[in-house]
MISELO-575069 format. One line per field, with one value per residue (C-alpha): residue number from 1; residue in one letter; x, z, y. Coordinates in nm, 2 decimals, padded with zeros to 4 digits. Example, Ala and Ser with C-alpha at 12.3 -4.5 7.8 and 13.67 -1.06 7.14 Angstrom:
2
n	[1:2]
res	[A:S]
c1	[01.23:01.37]
c3	[00.78:00.71]
c2	[-00.45:-00.11]
This chain:
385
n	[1:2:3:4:5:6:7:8:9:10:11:12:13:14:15:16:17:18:19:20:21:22:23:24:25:26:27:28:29:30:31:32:33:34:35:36:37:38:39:40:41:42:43:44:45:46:47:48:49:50:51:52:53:54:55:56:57:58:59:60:61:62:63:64:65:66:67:68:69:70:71:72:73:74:75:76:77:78:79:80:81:82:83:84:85:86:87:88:89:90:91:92:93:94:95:96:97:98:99:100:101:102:103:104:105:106:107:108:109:110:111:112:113:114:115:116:117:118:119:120:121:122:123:124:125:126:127:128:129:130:131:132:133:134:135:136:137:138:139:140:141:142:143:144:145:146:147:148:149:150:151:152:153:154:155:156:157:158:159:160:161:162:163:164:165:166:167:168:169:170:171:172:173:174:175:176:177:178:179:180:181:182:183:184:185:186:187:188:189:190:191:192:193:194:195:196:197:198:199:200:201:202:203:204:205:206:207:208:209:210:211:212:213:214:215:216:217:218:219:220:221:222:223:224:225:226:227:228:229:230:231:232:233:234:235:236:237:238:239:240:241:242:243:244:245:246:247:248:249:250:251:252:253:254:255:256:257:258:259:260:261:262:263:264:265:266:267:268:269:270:271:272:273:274:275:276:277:278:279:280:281:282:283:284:285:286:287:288:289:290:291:292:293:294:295:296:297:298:299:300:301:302:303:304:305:306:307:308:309:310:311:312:313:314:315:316:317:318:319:320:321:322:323:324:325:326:327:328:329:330:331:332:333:334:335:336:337:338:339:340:341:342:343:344:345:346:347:348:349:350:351:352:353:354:355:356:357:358:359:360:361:362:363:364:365:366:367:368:369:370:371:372:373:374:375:376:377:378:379:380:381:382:383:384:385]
res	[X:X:X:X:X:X:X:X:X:X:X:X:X:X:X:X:X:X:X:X:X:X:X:X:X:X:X:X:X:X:X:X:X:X:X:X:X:X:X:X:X:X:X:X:X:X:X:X:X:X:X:X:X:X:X:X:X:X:X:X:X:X:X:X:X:X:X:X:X:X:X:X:X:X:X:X:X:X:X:X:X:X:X:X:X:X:X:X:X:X:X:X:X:X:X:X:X:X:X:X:X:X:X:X:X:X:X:X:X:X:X:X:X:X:X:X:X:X:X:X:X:X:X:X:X:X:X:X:X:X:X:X:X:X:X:X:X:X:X:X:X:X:X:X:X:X:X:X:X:X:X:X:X:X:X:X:X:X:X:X:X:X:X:X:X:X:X:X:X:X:X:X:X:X:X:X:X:X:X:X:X:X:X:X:X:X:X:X:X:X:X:X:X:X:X:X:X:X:X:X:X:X:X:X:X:X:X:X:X:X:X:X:X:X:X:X:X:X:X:X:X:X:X:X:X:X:X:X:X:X:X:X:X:X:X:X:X:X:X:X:X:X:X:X:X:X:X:X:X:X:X:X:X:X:X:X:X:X:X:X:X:X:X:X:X:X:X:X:X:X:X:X:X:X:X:X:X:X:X:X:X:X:X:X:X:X:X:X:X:X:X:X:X:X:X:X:X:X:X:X:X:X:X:X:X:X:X:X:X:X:X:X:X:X:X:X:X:X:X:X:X:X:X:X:X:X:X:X:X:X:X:X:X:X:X:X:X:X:X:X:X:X:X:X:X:X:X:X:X:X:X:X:X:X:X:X:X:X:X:X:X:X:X:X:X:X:X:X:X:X:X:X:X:X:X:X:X:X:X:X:X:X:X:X:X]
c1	[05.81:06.11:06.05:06.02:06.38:06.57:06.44:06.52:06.88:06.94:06.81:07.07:07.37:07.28:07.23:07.56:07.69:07.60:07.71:08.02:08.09:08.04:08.24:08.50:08.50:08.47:08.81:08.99:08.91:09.06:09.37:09.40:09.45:09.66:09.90:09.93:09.96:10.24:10.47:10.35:10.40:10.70:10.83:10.91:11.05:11.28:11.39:11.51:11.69:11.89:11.96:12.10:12.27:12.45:12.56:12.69:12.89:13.08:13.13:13.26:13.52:13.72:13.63:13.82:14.07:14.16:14.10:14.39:14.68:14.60:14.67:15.03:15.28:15.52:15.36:15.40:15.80:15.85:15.72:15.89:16.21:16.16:16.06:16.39:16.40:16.43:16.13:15.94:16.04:15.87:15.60:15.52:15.57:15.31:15.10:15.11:15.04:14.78:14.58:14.64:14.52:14.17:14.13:14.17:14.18:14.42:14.60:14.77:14.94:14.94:15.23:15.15:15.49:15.63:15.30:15.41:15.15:15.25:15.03:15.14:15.49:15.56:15.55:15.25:15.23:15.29:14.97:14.84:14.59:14.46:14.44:14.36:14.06:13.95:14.29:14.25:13.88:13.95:14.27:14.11:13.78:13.64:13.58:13.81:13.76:13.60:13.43:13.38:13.20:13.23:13.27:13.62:13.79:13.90:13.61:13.51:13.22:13.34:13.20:13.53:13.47:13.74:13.80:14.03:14.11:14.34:14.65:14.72:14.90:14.87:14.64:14.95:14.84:15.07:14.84:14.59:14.59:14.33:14.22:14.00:13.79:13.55:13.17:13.09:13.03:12.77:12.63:12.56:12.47:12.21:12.08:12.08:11.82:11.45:11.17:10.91:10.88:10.92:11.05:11.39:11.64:11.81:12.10:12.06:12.23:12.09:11.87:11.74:11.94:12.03:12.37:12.33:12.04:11.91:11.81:12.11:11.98:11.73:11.60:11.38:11.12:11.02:10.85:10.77:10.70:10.83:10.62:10.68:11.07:11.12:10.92:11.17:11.51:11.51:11.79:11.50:11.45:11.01:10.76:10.45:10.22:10.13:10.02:10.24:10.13:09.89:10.09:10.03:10.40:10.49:10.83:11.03:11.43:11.66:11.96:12.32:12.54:12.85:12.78:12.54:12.33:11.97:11.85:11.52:11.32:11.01:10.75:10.44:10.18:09.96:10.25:10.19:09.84:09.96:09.98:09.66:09.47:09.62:09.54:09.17:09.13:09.26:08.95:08.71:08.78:08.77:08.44:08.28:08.38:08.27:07.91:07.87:08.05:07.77:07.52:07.56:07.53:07.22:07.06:07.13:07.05:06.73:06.66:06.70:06.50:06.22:06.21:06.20:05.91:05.75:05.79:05.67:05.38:05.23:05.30:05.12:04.80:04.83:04.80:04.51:04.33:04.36:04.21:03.90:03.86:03.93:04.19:04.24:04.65:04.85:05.15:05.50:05.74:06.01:06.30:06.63:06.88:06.98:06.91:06.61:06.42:06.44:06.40:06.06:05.98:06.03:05.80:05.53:05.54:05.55:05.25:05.08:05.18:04.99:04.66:04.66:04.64:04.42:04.15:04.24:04.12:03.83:03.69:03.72:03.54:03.25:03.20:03.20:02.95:02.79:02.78:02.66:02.36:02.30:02.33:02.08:01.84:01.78:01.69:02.06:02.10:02.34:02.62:02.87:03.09]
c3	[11.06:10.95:10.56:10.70:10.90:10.61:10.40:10.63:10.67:10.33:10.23:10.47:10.37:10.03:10.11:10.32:10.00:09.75:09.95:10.04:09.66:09.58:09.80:09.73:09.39:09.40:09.63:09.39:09.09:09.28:09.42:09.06:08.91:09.19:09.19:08.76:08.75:08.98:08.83:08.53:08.60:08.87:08.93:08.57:08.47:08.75:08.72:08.35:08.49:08.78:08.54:08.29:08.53:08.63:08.27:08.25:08.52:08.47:08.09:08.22:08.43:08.11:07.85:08.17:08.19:07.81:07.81:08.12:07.88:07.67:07.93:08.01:07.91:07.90:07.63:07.41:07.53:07.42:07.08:07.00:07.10:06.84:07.04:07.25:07.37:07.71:07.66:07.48:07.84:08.06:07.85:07.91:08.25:08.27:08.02:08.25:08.56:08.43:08.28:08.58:08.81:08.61:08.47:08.17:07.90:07.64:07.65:07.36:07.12:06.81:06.68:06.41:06.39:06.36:06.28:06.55:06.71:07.10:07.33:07.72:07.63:07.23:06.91:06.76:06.41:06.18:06.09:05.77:05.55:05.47:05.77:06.05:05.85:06.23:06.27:06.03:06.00:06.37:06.29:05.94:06.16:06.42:06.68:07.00:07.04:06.94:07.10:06.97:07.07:06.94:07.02:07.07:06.72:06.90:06.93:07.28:07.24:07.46:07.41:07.39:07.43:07.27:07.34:07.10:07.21:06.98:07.19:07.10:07.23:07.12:06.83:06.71:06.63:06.84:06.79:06.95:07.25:07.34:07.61:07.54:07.82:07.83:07.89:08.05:08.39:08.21:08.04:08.32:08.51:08.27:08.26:08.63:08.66:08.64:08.69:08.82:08.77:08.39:08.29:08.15:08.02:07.67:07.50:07.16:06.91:06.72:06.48:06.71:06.68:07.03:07.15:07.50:07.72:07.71:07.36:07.18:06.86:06.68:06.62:06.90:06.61:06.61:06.95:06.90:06.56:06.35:06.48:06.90:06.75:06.67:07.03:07.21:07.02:07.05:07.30:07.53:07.57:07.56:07.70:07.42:07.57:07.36:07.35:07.23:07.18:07.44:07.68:07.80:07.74:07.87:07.71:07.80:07.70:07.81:07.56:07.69:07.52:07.56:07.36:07.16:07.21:07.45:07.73:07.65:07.99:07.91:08.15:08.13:08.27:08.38:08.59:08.79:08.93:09.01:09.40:09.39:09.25:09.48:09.78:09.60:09.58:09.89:10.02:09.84:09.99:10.33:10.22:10.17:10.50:10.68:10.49:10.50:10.90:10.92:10.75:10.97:11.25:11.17:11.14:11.48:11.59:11.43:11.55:11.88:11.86:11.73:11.96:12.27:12.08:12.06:12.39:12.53:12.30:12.40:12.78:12.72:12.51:12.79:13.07:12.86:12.88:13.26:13.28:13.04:13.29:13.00:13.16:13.54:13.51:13.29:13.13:13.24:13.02:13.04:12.92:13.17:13.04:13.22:12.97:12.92:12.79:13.10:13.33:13.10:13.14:13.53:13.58:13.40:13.58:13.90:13.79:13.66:13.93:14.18:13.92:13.92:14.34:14.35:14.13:14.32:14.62:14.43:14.35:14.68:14.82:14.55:14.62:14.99:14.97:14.76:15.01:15.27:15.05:15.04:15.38:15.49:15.18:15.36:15.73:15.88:15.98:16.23:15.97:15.87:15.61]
c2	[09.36:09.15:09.25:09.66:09.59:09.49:09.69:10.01:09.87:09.83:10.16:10.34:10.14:10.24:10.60:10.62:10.41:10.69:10.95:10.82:10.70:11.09:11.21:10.98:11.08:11.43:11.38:11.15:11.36:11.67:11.50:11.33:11.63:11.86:11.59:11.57:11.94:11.93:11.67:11.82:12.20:12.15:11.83:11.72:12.02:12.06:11.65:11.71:12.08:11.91:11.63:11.87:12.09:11.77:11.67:12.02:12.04:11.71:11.81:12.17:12.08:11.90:12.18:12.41:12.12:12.20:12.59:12.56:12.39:12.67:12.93:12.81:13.01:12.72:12.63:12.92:12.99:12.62:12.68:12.98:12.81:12.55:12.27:12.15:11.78:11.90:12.11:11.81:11.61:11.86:11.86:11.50:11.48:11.80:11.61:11.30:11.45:11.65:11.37:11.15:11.39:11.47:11.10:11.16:10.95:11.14:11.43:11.60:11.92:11.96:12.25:12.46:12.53:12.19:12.01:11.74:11.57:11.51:11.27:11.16:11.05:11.03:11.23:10.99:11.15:11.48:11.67:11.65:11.83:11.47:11.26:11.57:11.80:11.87:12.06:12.31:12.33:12.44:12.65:12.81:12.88:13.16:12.96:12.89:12.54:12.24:11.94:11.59:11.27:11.00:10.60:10.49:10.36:10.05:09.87:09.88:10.07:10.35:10.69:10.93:11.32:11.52:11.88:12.10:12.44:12.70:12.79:13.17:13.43:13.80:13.69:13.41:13.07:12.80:12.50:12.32:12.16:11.88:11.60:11.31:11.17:10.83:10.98:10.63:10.79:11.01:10.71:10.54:10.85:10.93:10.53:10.52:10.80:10.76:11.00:10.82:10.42:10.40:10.76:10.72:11.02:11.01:11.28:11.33:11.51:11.86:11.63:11.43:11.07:10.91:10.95:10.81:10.65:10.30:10.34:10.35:10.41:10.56:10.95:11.06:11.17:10.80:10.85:11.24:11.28:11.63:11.86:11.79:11.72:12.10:12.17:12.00:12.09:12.47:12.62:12.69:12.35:12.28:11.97:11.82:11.56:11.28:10.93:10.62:10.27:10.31:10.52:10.89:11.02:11.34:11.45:11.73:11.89:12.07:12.25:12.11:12.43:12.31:12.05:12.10:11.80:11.77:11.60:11.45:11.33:11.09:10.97:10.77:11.00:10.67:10.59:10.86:10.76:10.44:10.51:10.70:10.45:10.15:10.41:10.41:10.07:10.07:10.30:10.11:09.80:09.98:10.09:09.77:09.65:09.89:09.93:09.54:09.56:09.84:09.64:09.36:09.59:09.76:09.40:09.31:09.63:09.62:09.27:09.35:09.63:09.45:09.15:09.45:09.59:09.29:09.20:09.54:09.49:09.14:09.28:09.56:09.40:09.16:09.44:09.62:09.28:09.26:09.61:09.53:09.19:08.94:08.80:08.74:08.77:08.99:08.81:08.96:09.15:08.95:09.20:09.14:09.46:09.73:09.97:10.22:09.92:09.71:09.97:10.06:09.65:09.66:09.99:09.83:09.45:09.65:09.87:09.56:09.36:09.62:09.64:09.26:09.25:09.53:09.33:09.05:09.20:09.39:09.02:08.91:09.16:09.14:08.74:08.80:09.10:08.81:08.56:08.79:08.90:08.51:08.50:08.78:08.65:08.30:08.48:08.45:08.79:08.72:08.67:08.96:09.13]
């Protein structure tokens, strides 16, 4: 009987085992890939868009800042009048404010007419074919304006931004006009952001090299390869899956226009299931407790079970015997719960209890009828039953 319990509890637990390990899989499985197509299909995408949209908008509002000198008509008037000293004074103060008021870093006009060069408060040089290319590649060509980044000459590893707009006015040349801003508030806005735990977001340039990001250096082919490089720096911007030293990368872009460059997002796809499994785990080891709690349970259970059995048997073999007369007095069922089982032990002592006086008084009637036989067989016939 012991051997058939635990073999009975231990083929439920693994039954409820199995079935729950099924189900629990069929259910990780499903959630494991719901949530991948999502980051995959919505969240990743629109990370690397609000990221760009961002980078955009900060970079806007100084290419605007630039298109605005070019709009004054101060400007202009100043130029044609040949570039007075009270003019040039005006102009400084408005360059001053201007770049005070914007934060910007430099501020400047270059004449055409007198090939000065003026910054916040000086004439810093003359324009040259030699030294300033940029001027005339910009005057000579069809565009409006021009934007360069680059790190700061000085040393300080400052990434400067300079936008040149052509100041014109009814199709006449006047100059350029151009302010220079440090990009470190986009550097560390594009370091500070993650996507995910690992994921990381880089700019690079039209051929891929890294301008900005917590790699400094380095073409972005290194970690794509050529053909997922041309995927990802189109003006539509485009995502490749592909794995890296042991990582699941997805990597997606977006095309910045106003300068040119790209936003590469990258995130470790493994990353992602990193909460699901822990809440996995978790559900496994919840699992065990309860199968081995359940376990456990089932035992006593079954133990229990078994010893009322046994009890109600041997009362019962005991109370068959009293009724075949092999046995004078039927042993009790000795079960003291209030439950169904008791109740079933107390019935039966009571109905055993009434069996055992009945034959009591069935015997004691046969052995006086005995006795009186006796009597009447040795002549005393005045004795009675």
């Amino acid at each position: 009987m012991k051997s058939l319990r635990i073999r009975t509890a231990l083929v439920l637990s693994v039954m409820v085992l199995v079935c729950v390990s099924v189900v629990g899989l069929v259910t990780y499985n499903m959630a494991k890939n719901l949530y991948t197509d999502r980051v995959e299909s919505k969240e990743f995408p629109l990370s690397i868009n609000e990221v760009g949209h961002k980078i955009e908008s900060y970079i806007d509002k100084f290419i605007n800042a630039s298109f605005q000198i070019t709009q004054n008509s101060f400007l202009t008037d100043w130029v044609e009048k040949g570039e007075d000293e009270h003019g040039k004074n005006v102009l400084f103060d408005y360059f001053q404010t201007y770049a005070k008021n914007l934060k910007l870093d430099t501020i400047m006009f270059a004449s055409d007419k007198t090939l000065n060069y003026y910054v916040e408060d000086k004439i810093l040089k003359v324009i040259s074919p030699e030294n300033d290319k940029w001027y005339y590649a910009l005057k000579d060509g069809s565009g409006l304006s021009l934007i360069d980044i680059n790190r700061a000459e000085d040393g300080s590893g400052k990434i400067m931004m300079y936008i040149n707009y052509k100041v014109q006015k009814n199709n006449k040349f006047y100059g350029i006009a151009a302010t220079g801003v440090n990009l470190g508030e986009i550097v560390e806005f594009i370091q500070s952001q993650k996507i995910g735990r690992g994921g990381k977001f880089l700019l690079v340039d039209e051929k891929g090299d890294i301008k900005i990001g917590k790699d400094k250096s380095g073409n972005i082919k290194e970690l794509v390869g050529e053909a997922n490089l041309k995927k990802l720096l189109n003006e539509n911007g485009g995502y490749v899956s592909l794995e890296k030293d042991g990582k699941n990368l997805l990597v997606g872009s977006k095309y910045i226009k106003s300068i040119g460059w790209y936003l590469i997002g990258e995130l470790n796809k493994n990353e992602l299931l990193e909460d699901l499994n822990s809440l996995a785990y978790a559900s496994i080891g919840v699992l065990v407790v309860v199968l081995v709690s359940g376990l456990l349970l089932s035992l006593y259970l079954s133990s229990y079970l078994l010893k009322i059995i046994l009890k109600l048997k041997t009362g019962l073999l005991s109370f068959f015997d009293l009724l075949n007369h092999k046995t004078n007095k039927a042993q009790p069922i000795d079960i003291n719960s209030k439950d169904e089982f008791g109740q079933m032990a107390e019935l039966i002592n009571k109905n055993t209890k009434a069996i055992e006086d009945d034959i009591k008084g069935q015997v004691l009637f046969i052995s006086k009828a005995n006795t009186f036989v006796n009597e009447i067989k040795d002549g005393n016939f005045e004795v009675r039953l």
